[in-house]
C-alpha positions as CSV (number, residue, x, y, z in Angstrom):
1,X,0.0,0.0,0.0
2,X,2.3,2.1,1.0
3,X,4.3,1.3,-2.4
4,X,1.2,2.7,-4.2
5,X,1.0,6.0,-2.3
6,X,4.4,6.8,-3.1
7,X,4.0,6.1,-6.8
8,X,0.8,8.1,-6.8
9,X,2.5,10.8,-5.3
10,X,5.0,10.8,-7.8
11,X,2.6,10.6,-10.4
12,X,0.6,13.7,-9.1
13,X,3.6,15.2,-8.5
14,X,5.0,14.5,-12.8
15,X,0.9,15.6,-13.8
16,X,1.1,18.8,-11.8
17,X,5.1,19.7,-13.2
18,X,3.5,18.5,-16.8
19,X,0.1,20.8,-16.4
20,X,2.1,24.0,-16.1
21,X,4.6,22.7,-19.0
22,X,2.2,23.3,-21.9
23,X,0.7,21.2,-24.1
24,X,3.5,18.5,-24.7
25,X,4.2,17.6,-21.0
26,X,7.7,15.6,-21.0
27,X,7.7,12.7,-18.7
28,X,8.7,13.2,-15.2
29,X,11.0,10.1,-14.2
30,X,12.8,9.9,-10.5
31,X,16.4,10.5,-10.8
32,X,17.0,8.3,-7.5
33,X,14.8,6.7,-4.5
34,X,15.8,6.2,-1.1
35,X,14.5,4.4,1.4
36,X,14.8,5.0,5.6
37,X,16.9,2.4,6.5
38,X,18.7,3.7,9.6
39,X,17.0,6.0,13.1
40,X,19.3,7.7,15.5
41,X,18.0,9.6,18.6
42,X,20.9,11.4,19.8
43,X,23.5,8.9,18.2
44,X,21.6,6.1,19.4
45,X,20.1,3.9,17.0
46,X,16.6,3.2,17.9
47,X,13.9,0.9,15.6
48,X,11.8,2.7,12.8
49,X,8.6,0.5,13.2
50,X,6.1,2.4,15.0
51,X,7.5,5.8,15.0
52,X,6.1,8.2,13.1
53,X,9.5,8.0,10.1
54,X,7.9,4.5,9.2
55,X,8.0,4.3,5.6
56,X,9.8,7.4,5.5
57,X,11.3,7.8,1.6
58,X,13.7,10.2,-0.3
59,X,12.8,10.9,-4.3
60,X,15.3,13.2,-6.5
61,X,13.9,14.4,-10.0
62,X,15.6,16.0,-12.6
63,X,19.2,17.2,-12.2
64,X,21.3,17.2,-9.6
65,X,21.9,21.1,-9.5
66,X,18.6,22.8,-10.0
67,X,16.2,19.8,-9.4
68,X,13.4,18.3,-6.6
69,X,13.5,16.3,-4.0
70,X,10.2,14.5,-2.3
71,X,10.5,14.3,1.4
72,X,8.3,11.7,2.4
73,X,8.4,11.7,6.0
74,X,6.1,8.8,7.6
75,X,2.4,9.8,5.3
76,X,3.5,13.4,4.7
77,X,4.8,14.9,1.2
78,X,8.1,17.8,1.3
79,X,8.7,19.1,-2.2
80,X,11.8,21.0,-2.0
81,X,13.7,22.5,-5.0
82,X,17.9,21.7,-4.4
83,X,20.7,23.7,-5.5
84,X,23.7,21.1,-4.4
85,X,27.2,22.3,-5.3
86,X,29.9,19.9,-5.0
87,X,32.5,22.7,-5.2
88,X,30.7,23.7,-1.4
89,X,33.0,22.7,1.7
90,X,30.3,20.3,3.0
91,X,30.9,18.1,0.0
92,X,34.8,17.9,1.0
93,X,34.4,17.9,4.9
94,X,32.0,14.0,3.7
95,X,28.6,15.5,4.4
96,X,27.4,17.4,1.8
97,X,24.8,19.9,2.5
98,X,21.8,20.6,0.4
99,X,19.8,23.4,0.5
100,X,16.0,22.9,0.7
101,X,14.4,25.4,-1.3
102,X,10.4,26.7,-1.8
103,X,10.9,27.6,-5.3
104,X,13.8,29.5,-7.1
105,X,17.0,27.5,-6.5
106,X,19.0,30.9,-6.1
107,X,21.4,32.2,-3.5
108,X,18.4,34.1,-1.0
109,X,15.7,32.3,-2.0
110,X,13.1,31.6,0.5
111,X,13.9,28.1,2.3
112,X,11.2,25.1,3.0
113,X,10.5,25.1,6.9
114,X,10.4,21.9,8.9
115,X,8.4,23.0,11.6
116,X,5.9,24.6,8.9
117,X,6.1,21.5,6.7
118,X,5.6,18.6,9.6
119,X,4.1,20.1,12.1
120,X,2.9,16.5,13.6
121,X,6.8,16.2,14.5
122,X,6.6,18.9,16.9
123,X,10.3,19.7,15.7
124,X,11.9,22.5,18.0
125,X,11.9,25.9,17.2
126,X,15.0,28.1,16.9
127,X,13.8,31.6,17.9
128,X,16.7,33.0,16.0
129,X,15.7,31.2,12.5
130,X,13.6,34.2,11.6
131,X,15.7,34.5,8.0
132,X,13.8,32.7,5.7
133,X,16.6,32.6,3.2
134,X,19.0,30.6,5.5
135,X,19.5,27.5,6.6
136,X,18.6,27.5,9.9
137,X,15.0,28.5,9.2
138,X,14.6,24.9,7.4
139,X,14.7,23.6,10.9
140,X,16.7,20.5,9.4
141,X,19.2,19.6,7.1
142,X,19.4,17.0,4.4
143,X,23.0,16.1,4.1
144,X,24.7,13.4,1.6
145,X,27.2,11.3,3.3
146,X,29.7,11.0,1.0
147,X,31.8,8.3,1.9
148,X,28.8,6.0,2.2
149,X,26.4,7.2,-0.2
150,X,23.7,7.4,2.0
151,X,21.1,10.9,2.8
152,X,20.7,11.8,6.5
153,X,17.8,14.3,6.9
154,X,18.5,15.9,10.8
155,X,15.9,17.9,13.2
156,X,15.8,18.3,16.6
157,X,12.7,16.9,18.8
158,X,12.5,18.2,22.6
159,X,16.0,18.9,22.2
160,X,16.9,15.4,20.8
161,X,18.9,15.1,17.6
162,X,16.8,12.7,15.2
163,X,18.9,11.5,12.2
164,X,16.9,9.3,9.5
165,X,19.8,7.5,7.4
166,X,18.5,6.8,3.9
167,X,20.2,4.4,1.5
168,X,19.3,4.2,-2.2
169,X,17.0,1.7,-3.8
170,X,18.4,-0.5,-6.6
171,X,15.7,-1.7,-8.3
């Protein structure tokens, strides 16, 4: 079922890209899926069944620079436009950052917001984060461990670091 809800998301996701497109819509095709394999509550890895990250899933379309990615975190849908630059220390230091964008993938472009976004997650609020074109107002961080090849998406609960380690499907 749940298998189903993702490709109907991604289907909804390719009509709505295609319906502002024209009238010869180009097919929308995932560039890369990732599943949650891994949960870590403050370092400590804790099971996924049950929690509200079950059947958690990453989905990248289009390019790398410039493209989408579908946060599907538990039942809840994040579309977020990414603007990844491998030339961005992150990339070098092993866990490269990507920026999590509403729209326009531009330097000061309003950022997606966590809390906003999921707000059954009850993901802390930095007071501070008032900039929506920086990275602390997404409340999170989607990161690309290099030397794995895995995603880690990170919040913060009631002051507990959550980090849900994706790998990527290979079918």
């Amino acid at each position: 079922m749940k298998k189903l809800l993702s490709a109907l998301a991604l289907v909804f996701f390719a009509f709505a890209l295609s319906a502002c497109g024209g009238n010869d819509p180009e097919p929308v095709e995932a560039r890369a899926t990732y599943q949650l394999d891994r949960l870590y509550f403050d370092g400590a890895e804790a099971g996924i069944a049950g929690t509200p990250y079950q059947g958690s899933q990453l989905t990248f379309i289009g390019e790398e620079v410039g493209g989408t990615v579908i946060i599907r975190v538990g039942e809840t849908n994040v579309t977020a436009y990414i603007n990844p630059s491998r030339s961005h220390p992150s990339f070098e230091q092993g866990y490269w950052h990507h920026h999590l964008y509403n729209g326009p993938t531009a330097a000061g472009s309003p950022r997606i917001n966590f809390v906003d976004e999921l707000p059954n997650l009850n993901i802390d609020v930095n007071p501070e984060a008032t900039d929506n074109t920086q990275s602390s107002y997404q409340h999170g961080n989607l990161h690309y461990i290099v030397e794995t090849g895995e995603f880690r998406l990170r919040f913060t609960v009631d002051g507990i670091t959550h980090d849900l380690i994706f790998v990527r499907n290979e079918a």
